[in-house]
N, C-alpha and C positions, 0 to 999 in steps of 0.2 A: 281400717286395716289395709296395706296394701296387699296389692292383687301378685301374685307371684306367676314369672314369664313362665309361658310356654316353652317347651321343649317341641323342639320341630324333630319331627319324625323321619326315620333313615330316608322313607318314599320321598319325603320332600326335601332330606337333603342330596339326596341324588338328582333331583331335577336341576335346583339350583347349580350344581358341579355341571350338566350336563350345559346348562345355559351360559354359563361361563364358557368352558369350552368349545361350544358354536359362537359363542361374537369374537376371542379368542383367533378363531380358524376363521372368521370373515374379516377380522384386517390383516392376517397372515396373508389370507389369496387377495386382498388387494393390492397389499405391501409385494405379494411375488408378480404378478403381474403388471403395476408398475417398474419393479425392477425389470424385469425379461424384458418388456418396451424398451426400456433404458439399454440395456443391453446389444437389445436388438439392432436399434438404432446405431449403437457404437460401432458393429461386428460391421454392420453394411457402411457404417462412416469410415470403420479404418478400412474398408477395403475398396471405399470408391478411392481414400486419397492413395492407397497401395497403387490401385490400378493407375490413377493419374501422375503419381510420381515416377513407376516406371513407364508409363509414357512420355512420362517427361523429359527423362534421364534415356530413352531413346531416341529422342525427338531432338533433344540438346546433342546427342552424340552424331547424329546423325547431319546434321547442319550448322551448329554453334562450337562444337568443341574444337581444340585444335585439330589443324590435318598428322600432323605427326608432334608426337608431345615429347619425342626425344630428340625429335630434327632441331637444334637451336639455331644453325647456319642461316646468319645476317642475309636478310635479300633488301636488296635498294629497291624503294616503291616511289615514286614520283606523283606527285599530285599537282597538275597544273593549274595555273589558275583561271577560273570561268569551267572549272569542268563540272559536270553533272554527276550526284550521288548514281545512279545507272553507270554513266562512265568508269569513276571510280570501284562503283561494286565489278564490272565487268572482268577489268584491269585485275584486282585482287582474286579472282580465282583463276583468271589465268596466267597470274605469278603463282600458283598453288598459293596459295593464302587461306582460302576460306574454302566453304565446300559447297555454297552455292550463293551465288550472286541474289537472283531474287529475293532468297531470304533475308538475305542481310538488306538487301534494300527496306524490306517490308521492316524490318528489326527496327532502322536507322529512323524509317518514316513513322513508325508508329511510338517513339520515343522520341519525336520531334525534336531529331539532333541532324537530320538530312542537309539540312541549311548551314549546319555549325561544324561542317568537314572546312580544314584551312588547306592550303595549298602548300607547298613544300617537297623537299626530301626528307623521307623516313627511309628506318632500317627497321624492317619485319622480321617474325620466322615462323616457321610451320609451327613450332609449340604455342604460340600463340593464339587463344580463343579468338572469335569472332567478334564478343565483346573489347576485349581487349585491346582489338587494332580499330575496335569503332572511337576507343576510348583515347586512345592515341592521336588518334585523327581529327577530334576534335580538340584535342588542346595545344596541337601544333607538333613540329619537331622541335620546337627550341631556338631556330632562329629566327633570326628576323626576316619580315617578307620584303624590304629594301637591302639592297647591296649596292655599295659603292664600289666603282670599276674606273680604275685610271689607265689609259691608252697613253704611253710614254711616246713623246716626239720620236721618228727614228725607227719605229718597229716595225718590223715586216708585219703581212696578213699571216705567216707563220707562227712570229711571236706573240699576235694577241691571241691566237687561239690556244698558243701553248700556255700563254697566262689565264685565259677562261677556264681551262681544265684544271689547271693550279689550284685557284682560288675554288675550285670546285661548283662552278657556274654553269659548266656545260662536264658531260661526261665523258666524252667524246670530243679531240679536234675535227672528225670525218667530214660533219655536216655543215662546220663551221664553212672549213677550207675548199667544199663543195662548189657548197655557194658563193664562195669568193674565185672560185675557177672560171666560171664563166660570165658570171654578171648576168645570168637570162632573168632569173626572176625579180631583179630591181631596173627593168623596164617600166619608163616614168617619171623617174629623175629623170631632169632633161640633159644633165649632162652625162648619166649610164648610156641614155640612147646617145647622145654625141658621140661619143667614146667608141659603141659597140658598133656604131654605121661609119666608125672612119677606117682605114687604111692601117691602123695601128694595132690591129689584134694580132695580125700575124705573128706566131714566137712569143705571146705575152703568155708570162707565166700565171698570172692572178689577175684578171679584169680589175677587180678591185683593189690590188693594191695602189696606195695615194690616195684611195678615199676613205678608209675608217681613222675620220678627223681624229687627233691626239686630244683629250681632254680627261675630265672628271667627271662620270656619270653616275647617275644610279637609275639602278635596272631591278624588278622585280625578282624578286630570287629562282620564281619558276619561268622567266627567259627561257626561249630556247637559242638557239645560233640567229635564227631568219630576226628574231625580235632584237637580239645586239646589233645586227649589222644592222637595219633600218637605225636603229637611234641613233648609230655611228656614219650614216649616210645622210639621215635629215641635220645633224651637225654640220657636216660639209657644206650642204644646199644652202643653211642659214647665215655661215660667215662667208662664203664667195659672193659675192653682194654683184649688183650691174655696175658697181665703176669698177671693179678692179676686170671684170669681161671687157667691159670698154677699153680699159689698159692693154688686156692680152691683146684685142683685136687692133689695136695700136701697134703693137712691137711686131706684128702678124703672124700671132701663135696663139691656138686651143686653149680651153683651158684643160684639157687634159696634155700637151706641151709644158702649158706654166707649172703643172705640178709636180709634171716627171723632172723639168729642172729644178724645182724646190726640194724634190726627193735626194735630188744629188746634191744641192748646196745643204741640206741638214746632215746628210752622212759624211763631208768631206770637211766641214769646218763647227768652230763652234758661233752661239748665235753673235757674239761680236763682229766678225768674219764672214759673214753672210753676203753682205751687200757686194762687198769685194770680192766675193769667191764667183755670186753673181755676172760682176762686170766681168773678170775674164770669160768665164763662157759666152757669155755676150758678146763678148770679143771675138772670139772664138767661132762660135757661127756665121758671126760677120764675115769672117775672112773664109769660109769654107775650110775650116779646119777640123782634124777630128779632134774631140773634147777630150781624150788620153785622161777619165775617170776612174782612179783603183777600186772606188767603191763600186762601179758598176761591172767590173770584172768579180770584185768581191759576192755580187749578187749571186750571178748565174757559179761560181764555184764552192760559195759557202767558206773559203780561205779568211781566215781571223789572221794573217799575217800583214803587219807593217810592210816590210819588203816583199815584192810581187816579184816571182819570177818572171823569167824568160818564158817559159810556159806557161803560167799563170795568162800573161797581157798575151797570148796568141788562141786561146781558146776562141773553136767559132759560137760563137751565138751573135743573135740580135743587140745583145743587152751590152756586149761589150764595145767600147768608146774609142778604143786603141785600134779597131779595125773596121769600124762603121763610122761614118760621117753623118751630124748631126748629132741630134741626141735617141737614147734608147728606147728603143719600142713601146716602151711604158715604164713609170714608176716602180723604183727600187726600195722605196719606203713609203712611210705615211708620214707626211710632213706636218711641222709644225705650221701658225699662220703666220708666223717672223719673216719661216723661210718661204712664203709664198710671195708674201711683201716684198722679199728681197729677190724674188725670180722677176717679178713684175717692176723692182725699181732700183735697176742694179747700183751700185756704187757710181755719179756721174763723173767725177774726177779721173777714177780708175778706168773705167769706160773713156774718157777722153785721154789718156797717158795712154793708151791702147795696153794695157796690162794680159800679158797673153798665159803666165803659169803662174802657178804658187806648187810649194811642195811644203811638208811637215818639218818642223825643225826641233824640238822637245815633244817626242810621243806620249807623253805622260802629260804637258800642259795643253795638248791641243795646239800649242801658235803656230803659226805658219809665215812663212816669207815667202812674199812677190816677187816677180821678174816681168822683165817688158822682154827681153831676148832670149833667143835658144842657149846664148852662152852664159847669161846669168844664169841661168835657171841649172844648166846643164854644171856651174861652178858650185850652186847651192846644192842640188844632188849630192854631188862628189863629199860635201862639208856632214852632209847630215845622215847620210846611208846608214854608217856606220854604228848609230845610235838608233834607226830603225830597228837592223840587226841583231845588236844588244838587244832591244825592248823585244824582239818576238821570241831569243834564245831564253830569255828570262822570263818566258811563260810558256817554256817546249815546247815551243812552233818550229 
């Protein structure tokens, strides 16, 4: 027969509920107490990154963020080349740029980008982070770090400065034309010091003009003035070579002589006309004559006029030809090396006819015609004035 189950009694089913209910409530309290750790952990993890972010976000404000986030106005920032991340950091805060140098250095160095700043002109502005003009600085402004610079035969130390500012090479003609005023700090070329130790400074307007040889260079974009004129002064040094000194000291003239007359034969003819414009002033010294040059009255007056007045050719200076004997205190241009050749080797033919004037005959083609006498010369005048005149009324002169 089978046995029939027991019925468990209320006592013992109350236990068994009761034991249920204790294991029940022991993975409750483990299950809460791992939660509240979890929890715990959280409340102090969001609040260490709370704390860290707002220090971060004051940390950042206080040295990374822009100086002015509404200021956008352009500032020019230059970065030379060879300069030092210090340098640079220096320079940027005090362009107002950043809000502390050191930091940013530490920024630049600890993101091993200090070495990968390029050199250039950049345009900054206050609304710009710290980041930002790090970021800029190292991928350049855009252009290139060579510049090509051409010195036209003929230009004054005026005009190439006004062309370096142009082309936007230099910022300033100030420092250019400074240092073309006196020639002190290109002590060492031997022929600056020739120049500066002779007799010929008196009245000179530009030490240097006649020497930033006429060519095609290229120059580093972060140049400054001192670094064009040396490259345009070791050009010089390079093509005046010891024969053509041995020439000058043959004809018994400087080579600062040979170049103030090469200055006047490139302003008064073109290079066909050289040699011959040469022999008459050769001429022309020879006999103790004054050298009657429109261009070197043009110098000292700044006058763009074909026809020179009567006032014009009586202005005193050193530089003017119509009232000084010999030639001018110094170079009126920067000569080509045609017209150097042709100061040092004048026309012989013309030099033997004793050719003593030329004067302009078509203002517009440059030709000119010779004369051996005062009354040729003074008949061609008479012939060709009148088309002077024309040509400077027809440019409101």
């Amino acid at each position: 027969m089978a046995r029939k189950k027991k019925k468990k009694s209320g006592y013992q089913r109350e236990l068994a509920q009761l034991d249920s209910r204790r294991y029940g409530f022991f993975w409750y309290s483990v299950l809460w107490k791992l939660l509240r750790t979890v929890l715990i952990l959280a409340c102090a993890v969001t609040l260490v990154c709370g704390l860290i972010y707002t220090g971060w976000q004051k940390f950042d404000q206080m040295f990374f963020a822009p100086v002015d986030a509404q200021d956008t106005t352009e500032i020019a920032f230059t970065v030379k080349s060879g300069s030092s991340l210090s340098t640079v950091s220096r320079e940027l805060e005090r362009s107002g740029l950043i809000k502390n140098s050191t930091v940013f250095k530490y920024m630049a160095d600890f993101g091993g980008m200090g070495q990968r700043i390029q050199s250039g002109r950049y345009a900054f502005s206050k609304a710009m982070s710290a980041q930002q003009i790090l970021d800029q600085l190292i991928s350049g402004d855009g252009r290139p770090n060579v510049l090509r610079i051409t010195v036209i035969p003929g230009w004054t130390v005026e005009d190439v400065a006004t062309y370096l500012v142009k082309i936007g090479l230099l910022e300033s003609e100030d420092a250019f034309l400074s240092l073309c005023k006196t020639g002190e700090t290109y002590k060492g070329y031997e022929f600056i010091d020739e120049m500066l130790a002779s007799q010929r400074m008196t009245g000179r307007i530009y030490a240097l003009e006649g020497y930033l040889s006429p060519n095609t260079y290229e120059v580093y974009t972060s140049s400054d003035a001192d670094a064009v004129i040396r490259k345009l002064l070791n050009q010089t040094d390079a093509v005046y070579t010891s024969n053509y000194a041995e020439r000058a000291q043959s004809l018994g003239l400087t080579m600062d002589e040979i170049y103030t007359l090469a200055s006047m034969i490139e302003t008064e003819a073109k290079t066909g006309d050289f040699a011959r414009v040469s022999a008459v002033f050769h001429n022309r010294l020879k006999a103790n004559m004054t050298l009657g040059s429109d261009a070197t009255v043009k110098y000292v007056s700044g006058s763009k006029k074909m026809s020179l007045s009567e006032t014009d050719l009586t202005v005193s200076s050193p530089y003017n030809t119509y009232l000084v004997r010999g030639l001018p205190v110094g170079p009126i241009c920067n000569p080509s090396m045609d017209a150097v050749i042709a100061a040092l080797y004048p026309d012989e033919q013309y030099v033997a006819q004793k050719y003593l004037y030329f004067c302009s005959t078509d203002p517009n083609s440059g030709e000119l015609y010779f004369s051996r006498t005062i009354e040729e010369h003074n008949a061609a005048v008479a012939t060709y004035r009148p088309l002077w005149e024309e040509y400077d009324r027809s440019r409101g002169l």
